[in-house]
C-alpha positions as CSV (number, residue, x, y, z in Angstrom):
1,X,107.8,101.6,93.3
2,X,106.3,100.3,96.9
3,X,102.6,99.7,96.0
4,X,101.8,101.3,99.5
5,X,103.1,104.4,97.9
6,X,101.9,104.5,94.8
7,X,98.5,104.2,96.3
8,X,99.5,107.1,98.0
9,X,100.1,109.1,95.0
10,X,96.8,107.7,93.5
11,X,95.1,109.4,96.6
12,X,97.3,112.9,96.4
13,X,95.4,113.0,92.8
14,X,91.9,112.2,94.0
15,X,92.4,114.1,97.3
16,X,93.7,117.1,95.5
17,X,96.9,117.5,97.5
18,X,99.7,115.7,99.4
19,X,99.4,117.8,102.9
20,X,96.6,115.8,104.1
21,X,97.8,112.5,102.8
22,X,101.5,112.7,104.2
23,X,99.6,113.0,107.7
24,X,98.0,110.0,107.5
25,X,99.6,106.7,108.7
26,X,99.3,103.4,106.6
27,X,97.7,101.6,109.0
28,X,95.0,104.4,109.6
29,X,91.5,103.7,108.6
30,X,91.0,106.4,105.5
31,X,87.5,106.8,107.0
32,X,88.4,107.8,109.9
33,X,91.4,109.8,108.9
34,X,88.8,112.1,106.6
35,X,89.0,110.6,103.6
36,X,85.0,111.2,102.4
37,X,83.6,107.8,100.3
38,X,83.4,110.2,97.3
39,X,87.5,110.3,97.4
40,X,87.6,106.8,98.2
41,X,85.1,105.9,95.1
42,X,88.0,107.5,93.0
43,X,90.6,106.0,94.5
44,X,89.5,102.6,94.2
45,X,89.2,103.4,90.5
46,X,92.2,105.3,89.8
47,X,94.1,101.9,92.0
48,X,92.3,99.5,88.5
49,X,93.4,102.2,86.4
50,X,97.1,101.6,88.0
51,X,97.4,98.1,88.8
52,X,95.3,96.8,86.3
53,X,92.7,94.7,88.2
54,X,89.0,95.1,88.5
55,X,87.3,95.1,91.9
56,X,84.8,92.4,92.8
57,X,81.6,93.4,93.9
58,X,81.8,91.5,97.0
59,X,85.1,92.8,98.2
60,X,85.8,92.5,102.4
61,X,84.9,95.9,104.1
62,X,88.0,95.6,105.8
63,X,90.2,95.6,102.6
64,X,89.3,98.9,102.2
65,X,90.3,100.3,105.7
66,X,93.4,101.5,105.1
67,X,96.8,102.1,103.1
68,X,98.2,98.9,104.3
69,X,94.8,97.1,103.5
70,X,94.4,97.8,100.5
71,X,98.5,97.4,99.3
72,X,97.7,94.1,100.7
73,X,94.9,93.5,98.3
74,X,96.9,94.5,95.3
75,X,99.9,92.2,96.2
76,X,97.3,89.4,96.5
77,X,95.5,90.1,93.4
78,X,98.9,90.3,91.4
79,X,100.2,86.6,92.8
């Protein structure tokens, strides 16, 4: 499965549904699309928990803008 999707699914879970999550564009920053940092706590979590990497403490704000951001981070992190 596309890692940009499965991300999505990981946020349908943490969001607690998919009609707010099939709204929002890849390249749409999650903060600004709604997504409150409590969500996006989870979601970085439950992205560990899937892809099986941890997250370093001094990880680029910008990596965790959007969809496409963070796929982008998981395909780096798993070369």
């Amino acid at each position: 499965m596309e890692v940009r999707q499965q991300i999505r699914e990981l946020l349908v879970d943490v969001f607690g549904g998919p009609s707010f999550v099939s709204g929002v564009h890849d390249a749409v920053s999650l903060r600004e699309a709604g997504v409150p940092s409590t969500a996006l706590v989870a979601l970085l979590v439950a992205m560990e928990d899937a892809f099986g990497f941890e997250w370093d403490d001094d990880v680029r704000p910008e990596v965790l803008r959007s969809i496409d951001s963070l796929a982008g981070h998981v395909v780096a992190v798993g070369s």
